[in-house]
N, CA, C and O atoms as a GROMACS GRO file, in nm:
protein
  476
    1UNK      N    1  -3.936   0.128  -1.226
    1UNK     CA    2  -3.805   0.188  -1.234
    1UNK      C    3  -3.723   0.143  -1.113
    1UNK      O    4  -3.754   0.159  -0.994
    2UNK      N    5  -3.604   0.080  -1.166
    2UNK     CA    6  -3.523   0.058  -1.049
    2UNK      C    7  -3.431   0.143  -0.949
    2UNK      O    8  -3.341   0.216  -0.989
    3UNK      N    9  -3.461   0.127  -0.826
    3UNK     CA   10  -3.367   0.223  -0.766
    3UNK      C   11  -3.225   0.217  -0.772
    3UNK      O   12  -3.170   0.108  -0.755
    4UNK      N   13  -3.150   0.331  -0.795
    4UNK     CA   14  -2.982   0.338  -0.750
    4UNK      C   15  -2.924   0.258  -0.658
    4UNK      O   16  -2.950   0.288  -0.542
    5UNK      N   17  -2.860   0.174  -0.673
    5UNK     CA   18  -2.768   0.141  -0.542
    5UNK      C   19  -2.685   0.254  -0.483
    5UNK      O   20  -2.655   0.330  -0.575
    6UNK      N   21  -2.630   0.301  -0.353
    6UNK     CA   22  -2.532   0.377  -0.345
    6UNK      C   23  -2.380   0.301  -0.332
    6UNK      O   24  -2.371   0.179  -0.346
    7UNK      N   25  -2.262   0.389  -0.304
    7UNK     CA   26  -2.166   0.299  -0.274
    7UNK      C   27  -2.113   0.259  -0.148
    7UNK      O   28  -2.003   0.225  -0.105
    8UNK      N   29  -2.207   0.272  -0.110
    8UNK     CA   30  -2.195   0.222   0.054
    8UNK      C   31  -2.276   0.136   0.059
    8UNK      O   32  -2.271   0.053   0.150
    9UNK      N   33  -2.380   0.132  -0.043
    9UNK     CA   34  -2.455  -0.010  -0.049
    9UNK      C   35  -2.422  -0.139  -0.105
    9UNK      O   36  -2.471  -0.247  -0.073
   10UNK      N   37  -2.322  -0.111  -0.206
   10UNK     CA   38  -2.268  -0.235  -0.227
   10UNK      C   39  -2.179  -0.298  -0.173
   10UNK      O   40  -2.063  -0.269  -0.147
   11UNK      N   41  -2.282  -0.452  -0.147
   11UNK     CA   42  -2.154  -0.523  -0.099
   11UNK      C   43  -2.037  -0.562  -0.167
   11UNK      O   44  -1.940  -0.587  -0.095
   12UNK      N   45  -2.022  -0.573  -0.291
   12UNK     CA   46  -1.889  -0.584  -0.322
   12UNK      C   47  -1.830  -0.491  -0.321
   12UNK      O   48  -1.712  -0.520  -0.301
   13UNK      N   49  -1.848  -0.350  -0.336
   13UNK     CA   50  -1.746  -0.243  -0.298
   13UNK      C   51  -1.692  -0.261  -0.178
   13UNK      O   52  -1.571  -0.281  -0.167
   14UNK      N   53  -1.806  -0.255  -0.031
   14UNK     CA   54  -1.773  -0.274   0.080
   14UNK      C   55  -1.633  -0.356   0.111
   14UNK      O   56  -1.537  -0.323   0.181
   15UNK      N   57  -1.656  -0.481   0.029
   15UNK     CA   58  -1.574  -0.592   0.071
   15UNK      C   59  -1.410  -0.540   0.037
   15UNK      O   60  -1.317  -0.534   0.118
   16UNK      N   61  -1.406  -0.499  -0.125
   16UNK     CA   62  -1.281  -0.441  -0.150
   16UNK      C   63  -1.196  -0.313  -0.069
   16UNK      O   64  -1.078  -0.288  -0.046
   17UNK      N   65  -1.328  -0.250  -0.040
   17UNK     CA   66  -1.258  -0.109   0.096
   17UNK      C   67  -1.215  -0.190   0.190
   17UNK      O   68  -1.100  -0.167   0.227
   18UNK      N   69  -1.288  -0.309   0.259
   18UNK     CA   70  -1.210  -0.352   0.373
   18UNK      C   71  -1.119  -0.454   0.331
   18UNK      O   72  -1.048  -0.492   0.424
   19UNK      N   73  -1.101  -0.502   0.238
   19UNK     CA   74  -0.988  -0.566   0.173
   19UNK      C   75  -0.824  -0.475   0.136
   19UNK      O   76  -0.706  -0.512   0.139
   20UNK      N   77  -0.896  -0.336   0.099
   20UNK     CA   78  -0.798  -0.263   0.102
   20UNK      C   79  -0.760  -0.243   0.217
   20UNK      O   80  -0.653  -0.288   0.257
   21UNK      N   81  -0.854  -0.160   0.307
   21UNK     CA   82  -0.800  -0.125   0.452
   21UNK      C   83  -0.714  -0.224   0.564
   21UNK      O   84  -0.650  -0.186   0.661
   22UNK      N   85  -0.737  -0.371   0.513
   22UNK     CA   86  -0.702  -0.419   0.606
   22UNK      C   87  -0.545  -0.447   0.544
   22UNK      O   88  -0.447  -0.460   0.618
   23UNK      N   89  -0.541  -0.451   0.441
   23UNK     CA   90  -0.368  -0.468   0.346
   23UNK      C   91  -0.265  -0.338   0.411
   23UNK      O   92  -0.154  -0.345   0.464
   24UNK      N   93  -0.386  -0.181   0.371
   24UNK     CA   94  -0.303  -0.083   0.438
   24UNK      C   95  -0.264  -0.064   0.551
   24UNK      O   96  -0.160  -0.006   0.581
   25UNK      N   97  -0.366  -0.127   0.649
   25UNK     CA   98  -0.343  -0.139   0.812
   25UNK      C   99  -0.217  -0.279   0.857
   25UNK      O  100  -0.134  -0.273   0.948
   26UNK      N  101  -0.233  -0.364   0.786
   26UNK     CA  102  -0.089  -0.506   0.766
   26UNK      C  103   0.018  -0.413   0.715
   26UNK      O  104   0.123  -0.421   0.778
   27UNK      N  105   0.016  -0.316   0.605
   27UNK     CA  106   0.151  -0.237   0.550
   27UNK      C  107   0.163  -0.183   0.649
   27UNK      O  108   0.276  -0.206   0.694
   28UNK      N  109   0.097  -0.109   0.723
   28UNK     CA  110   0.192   0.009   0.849
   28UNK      C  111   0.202  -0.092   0.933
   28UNK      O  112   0.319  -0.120   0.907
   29UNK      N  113   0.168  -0.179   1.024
   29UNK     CA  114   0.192  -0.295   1.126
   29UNK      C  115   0.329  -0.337   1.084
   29UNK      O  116   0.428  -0.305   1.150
   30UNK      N  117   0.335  -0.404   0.982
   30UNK     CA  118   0.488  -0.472   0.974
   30UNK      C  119   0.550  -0.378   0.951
   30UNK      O  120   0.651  -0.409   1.015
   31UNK      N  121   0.582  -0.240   0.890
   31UNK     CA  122   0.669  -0.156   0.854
   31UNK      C  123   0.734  -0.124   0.998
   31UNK      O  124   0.851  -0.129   1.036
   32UNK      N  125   0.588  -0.082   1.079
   32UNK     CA  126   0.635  -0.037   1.214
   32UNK      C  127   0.726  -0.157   1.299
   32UNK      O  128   0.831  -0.130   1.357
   33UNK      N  129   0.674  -0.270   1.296
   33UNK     CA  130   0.787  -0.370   1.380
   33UNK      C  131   0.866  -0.420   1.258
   33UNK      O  132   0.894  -0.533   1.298
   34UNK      N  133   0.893  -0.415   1.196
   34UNK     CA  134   1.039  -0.422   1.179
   34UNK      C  135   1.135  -0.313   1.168
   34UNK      O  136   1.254  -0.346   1.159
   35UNK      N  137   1.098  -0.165   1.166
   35UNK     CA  138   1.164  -0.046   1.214
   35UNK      C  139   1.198  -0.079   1.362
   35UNK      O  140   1.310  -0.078   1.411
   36UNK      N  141   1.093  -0.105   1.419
   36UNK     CA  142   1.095  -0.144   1.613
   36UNK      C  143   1.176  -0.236   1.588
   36UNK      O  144   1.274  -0.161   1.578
   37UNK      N  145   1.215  -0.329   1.570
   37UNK     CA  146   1.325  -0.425   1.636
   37UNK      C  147   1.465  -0.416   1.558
   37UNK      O  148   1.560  -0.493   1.554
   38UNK      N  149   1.446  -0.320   1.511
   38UNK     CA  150   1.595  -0.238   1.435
   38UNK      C  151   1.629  -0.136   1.508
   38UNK      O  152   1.690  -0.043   1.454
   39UNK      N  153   1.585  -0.131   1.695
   39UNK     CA  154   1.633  -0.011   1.712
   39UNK      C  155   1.759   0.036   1.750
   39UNK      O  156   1.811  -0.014   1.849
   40UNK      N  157   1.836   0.155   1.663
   40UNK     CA  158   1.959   0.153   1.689
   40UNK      C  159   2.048   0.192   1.598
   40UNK      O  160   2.157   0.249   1.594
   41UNK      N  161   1.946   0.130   1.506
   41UNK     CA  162   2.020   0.141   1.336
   41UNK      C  163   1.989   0.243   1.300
   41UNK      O  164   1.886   0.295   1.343
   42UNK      N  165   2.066   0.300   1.213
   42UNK     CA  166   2.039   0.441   1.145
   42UNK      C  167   2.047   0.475   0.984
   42UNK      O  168   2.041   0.580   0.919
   43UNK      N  169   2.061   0.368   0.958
   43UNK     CA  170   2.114   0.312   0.797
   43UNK      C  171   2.029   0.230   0.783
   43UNK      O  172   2.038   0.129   0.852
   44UNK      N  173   1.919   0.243   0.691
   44UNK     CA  174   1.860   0.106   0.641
   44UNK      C  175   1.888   0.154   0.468
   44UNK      O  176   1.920   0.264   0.425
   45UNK      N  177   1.862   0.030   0.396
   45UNK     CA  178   1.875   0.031   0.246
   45UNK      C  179   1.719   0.092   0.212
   45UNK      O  180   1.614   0.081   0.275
   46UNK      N  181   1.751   0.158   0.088
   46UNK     CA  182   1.661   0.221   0.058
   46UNK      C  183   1.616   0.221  -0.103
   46UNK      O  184   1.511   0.250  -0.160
   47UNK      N  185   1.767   0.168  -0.156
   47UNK     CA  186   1.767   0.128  -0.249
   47UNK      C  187   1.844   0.020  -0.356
   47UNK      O  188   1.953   0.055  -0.400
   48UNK      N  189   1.811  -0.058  -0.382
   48UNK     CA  190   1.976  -0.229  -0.414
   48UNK      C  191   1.961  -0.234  -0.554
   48UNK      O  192   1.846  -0.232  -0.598
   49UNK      N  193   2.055  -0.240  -0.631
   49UNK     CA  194   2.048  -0.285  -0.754
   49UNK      C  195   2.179  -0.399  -0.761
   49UNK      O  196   2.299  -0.371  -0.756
   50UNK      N  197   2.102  -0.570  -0.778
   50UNK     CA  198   2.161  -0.629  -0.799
   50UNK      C  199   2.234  -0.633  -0.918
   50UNK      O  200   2.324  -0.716  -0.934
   51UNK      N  201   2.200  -0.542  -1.014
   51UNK     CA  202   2.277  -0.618  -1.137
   51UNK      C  203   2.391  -0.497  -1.144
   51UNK      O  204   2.472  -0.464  -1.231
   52UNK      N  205   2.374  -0.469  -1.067
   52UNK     CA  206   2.591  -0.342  -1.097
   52UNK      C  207   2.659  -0.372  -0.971
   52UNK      O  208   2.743  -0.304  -0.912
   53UNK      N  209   2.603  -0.493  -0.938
   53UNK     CA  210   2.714  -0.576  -0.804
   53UNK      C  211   2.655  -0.606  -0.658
   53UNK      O  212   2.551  -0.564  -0.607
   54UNK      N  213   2.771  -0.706  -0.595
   54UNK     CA  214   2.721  -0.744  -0.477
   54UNK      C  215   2.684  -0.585  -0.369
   54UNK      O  216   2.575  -0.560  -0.316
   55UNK      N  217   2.769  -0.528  -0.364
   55UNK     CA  218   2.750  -0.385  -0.248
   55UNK      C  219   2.714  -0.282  -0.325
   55UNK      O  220   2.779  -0.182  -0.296
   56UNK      N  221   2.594  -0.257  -0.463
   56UNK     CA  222   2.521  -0.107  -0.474
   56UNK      C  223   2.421  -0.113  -0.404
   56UNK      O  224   2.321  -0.181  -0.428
   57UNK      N  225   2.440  -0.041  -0.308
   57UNK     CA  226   2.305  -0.022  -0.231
   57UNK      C  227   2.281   0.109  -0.193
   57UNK      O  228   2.336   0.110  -0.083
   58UNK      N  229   2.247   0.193  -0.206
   58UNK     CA  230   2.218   0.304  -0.138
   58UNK      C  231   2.151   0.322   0.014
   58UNK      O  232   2.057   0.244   0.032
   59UNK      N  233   2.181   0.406   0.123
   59UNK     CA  234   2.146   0.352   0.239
   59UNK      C  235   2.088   0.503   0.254
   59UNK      O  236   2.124   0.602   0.191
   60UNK      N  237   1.982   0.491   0.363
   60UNK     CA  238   1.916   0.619   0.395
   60UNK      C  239   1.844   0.599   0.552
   60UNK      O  240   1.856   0.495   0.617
   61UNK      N  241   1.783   0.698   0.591
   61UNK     CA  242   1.743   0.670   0.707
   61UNK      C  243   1.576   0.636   0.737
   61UNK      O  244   1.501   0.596   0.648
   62UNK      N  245   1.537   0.657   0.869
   62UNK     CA  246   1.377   0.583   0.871
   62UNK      C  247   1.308   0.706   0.825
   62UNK      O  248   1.188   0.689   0.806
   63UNK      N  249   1.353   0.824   0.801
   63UNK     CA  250   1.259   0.916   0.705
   63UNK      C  251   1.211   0.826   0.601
   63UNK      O  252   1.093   0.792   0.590
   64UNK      N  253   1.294   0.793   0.537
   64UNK     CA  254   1.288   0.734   0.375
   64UNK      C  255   1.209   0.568   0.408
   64UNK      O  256   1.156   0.500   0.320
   65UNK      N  257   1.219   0.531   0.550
   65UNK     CA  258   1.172   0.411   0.541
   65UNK      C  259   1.002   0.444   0.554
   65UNK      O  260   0.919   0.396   0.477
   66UNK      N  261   0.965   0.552   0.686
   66UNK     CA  262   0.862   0.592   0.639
   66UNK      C  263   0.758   0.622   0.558
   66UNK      O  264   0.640   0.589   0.572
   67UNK      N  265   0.809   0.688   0.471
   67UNK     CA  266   0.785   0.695   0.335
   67UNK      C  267   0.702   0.578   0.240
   67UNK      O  268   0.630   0.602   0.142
   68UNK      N  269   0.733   0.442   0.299
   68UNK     CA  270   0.667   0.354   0.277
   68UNK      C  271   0.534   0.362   0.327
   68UNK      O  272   0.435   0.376   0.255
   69UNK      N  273   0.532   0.351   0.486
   69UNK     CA  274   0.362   0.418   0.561
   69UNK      C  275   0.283   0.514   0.445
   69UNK      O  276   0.171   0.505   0.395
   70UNK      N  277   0.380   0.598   0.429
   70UNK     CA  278   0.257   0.769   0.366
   70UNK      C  279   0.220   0.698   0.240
   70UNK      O  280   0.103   0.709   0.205
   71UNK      N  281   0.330   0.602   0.138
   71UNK     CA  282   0.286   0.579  -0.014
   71UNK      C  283   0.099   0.474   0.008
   71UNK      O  284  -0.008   0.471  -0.052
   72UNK      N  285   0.156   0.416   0.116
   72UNK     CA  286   0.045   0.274   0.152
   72UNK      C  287  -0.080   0.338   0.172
   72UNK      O  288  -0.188   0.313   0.118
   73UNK      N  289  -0.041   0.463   0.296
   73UNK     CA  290  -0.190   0.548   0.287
   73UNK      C  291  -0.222   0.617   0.193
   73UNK      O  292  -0.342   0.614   0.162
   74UNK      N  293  -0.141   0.695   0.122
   74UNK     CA  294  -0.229   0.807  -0.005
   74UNK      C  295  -0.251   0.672  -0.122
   74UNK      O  296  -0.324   0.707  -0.213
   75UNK      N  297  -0.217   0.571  -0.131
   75UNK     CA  298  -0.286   0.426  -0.226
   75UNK      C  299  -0.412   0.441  -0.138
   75UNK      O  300  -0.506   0.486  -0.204
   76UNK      N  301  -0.431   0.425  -0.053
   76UNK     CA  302  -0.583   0.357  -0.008
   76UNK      C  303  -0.670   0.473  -0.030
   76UNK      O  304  -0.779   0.471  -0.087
   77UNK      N  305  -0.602   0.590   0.030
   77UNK     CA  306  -0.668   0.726   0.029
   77UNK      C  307  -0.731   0.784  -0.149
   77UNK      O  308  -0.823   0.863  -0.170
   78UNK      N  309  -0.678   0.738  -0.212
   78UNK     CA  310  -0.674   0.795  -0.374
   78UNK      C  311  -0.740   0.665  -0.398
   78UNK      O  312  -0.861   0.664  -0.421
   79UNK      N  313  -0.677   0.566  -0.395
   79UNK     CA  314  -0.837   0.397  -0.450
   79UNK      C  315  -0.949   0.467  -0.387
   79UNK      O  316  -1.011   0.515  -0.482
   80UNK      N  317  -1.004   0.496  -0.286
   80UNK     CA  318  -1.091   0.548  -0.232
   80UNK      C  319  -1.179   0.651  -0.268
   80UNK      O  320  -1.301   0.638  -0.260
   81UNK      N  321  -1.127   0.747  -0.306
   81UNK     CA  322  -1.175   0.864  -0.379
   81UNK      C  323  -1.221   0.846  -0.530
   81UNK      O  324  -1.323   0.896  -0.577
   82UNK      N  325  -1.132   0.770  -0.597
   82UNK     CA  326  -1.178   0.754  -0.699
   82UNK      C  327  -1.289   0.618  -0.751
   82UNK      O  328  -1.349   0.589  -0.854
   83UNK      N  329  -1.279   0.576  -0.650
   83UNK     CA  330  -1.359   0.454  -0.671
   83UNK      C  331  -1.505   0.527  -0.636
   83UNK      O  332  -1.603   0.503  -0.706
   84UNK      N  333  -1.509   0.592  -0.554
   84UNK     CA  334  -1.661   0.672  -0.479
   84UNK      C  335  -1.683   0.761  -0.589
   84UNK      O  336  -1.799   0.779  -0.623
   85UNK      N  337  -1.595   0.817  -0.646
   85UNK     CA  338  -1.629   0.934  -0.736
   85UNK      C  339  -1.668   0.851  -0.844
   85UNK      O  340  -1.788   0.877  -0.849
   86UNK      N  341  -1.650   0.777  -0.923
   86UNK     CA  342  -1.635   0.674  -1.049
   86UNK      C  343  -1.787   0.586  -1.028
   86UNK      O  344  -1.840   0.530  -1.124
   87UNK      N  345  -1.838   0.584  -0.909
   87UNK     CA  346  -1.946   0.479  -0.917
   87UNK      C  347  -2.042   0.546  -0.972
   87UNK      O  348  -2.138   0.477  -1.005
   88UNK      N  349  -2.050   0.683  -0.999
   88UNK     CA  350  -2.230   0.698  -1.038
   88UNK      C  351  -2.188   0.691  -1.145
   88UNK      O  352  -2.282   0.681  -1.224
   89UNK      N  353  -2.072   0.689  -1.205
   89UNK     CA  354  -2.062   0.688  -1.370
   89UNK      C  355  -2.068   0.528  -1.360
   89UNK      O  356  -2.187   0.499  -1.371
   90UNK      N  357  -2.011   0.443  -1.348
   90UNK     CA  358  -1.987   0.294  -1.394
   90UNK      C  359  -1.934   0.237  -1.270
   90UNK      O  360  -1.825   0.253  -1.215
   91UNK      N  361  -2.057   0.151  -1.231
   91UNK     CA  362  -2.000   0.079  -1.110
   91UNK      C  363  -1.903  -0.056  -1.166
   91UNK      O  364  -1.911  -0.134  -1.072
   92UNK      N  365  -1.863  -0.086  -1.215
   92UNK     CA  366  -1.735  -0.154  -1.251
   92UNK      C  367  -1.615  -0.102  -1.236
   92UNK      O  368  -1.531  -0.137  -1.152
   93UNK      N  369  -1.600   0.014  -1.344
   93UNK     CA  370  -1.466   0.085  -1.307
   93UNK      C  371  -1.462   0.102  -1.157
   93UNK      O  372  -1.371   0.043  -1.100
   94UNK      N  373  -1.549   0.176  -1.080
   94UNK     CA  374  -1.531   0.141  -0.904
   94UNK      C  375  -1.492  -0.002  -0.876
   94UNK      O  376  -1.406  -0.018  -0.789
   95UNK      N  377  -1.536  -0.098  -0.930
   95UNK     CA  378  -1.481  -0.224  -0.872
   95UNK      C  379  -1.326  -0.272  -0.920
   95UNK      O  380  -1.241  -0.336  -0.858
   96UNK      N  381  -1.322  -0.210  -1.068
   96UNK     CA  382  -1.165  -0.227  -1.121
   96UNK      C  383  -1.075  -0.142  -1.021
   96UNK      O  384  -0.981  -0.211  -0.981
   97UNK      N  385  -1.074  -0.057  -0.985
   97UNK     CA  386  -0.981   0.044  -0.918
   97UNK      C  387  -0.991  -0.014  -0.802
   97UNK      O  388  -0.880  -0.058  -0.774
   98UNK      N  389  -1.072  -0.038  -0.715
   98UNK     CA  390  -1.058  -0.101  -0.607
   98UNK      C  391  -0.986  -0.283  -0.633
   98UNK      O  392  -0.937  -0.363  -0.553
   99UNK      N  393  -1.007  -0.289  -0.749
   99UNK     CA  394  -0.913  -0.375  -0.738
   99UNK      C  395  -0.798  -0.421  -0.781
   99UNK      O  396  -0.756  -0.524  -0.728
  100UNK      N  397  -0.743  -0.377  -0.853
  100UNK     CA  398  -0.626  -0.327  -0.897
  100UNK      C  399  -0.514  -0.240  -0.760
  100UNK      O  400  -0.394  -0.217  -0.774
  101UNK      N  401  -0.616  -0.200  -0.613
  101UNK     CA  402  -0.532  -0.144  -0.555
  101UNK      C  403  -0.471  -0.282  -0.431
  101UNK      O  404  -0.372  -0.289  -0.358
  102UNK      N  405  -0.565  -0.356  -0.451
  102UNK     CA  406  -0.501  -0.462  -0.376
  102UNK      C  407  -0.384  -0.536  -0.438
  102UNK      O  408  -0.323  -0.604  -0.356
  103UNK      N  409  -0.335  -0.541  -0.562
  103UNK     CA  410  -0.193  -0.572  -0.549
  103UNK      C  411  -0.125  -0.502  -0.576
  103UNK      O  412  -0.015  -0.553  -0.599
  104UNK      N  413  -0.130  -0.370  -0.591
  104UNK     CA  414  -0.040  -0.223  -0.542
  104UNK      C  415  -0.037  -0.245  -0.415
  104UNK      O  416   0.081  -0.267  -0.389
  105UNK      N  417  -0.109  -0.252  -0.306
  105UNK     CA  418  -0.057  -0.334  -0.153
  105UNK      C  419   0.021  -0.409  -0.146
  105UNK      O  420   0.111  -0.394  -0.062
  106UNK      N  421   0.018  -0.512  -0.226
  106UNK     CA  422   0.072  -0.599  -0.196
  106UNK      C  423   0.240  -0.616  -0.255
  106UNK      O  424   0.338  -0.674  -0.208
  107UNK      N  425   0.226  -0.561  -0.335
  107UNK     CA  426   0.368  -0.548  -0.393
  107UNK      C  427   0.450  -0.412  -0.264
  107UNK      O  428   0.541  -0.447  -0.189
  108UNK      N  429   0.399  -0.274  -0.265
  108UNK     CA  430   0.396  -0.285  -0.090
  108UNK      C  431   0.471  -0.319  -0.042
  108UNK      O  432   0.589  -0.288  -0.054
  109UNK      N  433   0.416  -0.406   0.040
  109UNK     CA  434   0.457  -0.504   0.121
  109UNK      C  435   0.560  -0.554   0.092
  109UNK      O  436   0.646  -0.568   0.178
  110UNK      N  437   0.575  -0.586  -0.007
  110UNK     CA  438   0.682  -0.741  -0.027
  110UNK      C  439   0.791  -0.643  -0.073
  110UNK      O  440   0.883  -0.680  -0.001
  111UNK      N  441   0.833  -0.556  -0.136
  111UNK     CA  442   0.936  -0.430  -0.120
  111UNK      C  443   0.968  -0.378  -0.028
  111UNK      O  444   1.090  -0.362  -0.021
  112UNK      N  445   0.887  -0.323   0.090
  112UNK     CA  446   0.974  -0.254   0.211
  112UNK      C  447   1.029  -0.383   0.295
  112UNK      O  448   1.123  -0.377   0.375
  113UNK      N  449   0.939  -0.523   0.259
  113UNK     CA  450   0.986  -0.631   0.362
  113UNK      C  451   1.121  -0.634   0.308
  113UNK      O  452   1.214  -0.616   0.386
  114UNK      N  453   1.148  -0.657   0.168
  114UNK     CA  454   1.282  -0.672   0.146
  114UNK      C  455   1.355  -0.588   0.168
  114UNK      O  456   1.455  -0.629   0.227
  115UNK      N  457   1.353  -0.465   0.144
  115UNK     CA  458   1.388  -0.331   0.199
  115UNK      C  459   1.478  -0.353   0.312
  115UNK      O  460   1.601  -0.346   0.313
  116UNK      N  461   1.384  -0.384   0.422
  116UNK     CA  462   1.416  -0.395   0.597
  116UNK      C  463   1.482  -0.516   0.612
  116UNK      O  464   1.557  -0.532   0.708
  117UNK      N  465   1.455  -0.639   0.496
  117UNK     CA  466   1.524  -0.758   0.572
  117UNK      C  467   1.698  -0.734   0.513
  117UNK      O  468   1.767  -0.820   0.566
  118UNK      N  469   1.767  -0.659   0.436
  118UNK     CA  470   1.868  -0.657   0.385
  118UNK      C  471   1.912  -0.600   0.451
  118UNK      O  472   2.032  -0.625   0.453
  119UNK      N  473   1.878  -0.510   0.533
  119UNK     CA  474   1.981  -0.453   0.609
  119UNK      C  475   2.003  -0.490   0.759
  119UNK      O  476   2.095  -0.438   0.822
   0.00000   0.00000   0.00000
């Protein structure tokens, strides 16, 4: 009879937690310096819709830019939980969810960058 793996024993889980962690730890790094070298500003865009013209933009402050940090952590925090909870049932679905959260990072990313570089 074969023994259980746990999920701390697999290395491919392993790899995707620190694949995640290190995306979520790059999302707060750049969020934070490019807030830091905006200091001063009090208006960043928060929200653009190109297609009802050149100036709809809605503007808000670094509360709302924040907001980016907390979404990046409760993603890693919730991939996390459910991926650990999900493995004694089907260690795949643990590997789908963990991976599926790496380009929820990544998209992330590439939204608050645009976010911060428009304004």
């Amino acid at each position: 009879m074969a023994t259980q793996k746990h999920f701390l024993q697999d290395r491919t889980a392993l790899l995707l937690v620190s694949g995640t962690a290190f995306l979520t730890l790059a999302s707060i790094v750049l969020i934070l310096l490019k807030l830091g070298s905006g200091q001063g500003t009090s208006n960043y865009i928060v929200s653009y819709r190109a297609s009802l013209g050149i100036d709809r933009y809605t503007t808000g402050t670094v509360r709302d830019i924040i907001s980016f940090i907390v979404a990046a952590v409760l993603i890693f925090g919730l991939s996390l939980v459910l991926s650990y909870r999900s493995y004694p049932v089907k260690r795949e679905l643990s590997l789908v969810v963990l991976a599926l959260t790496v380009p929820l990072l990544l998209f992330l990313i590439v939204v608050s960058n645009a976010l911060l570089v428009l304004r």
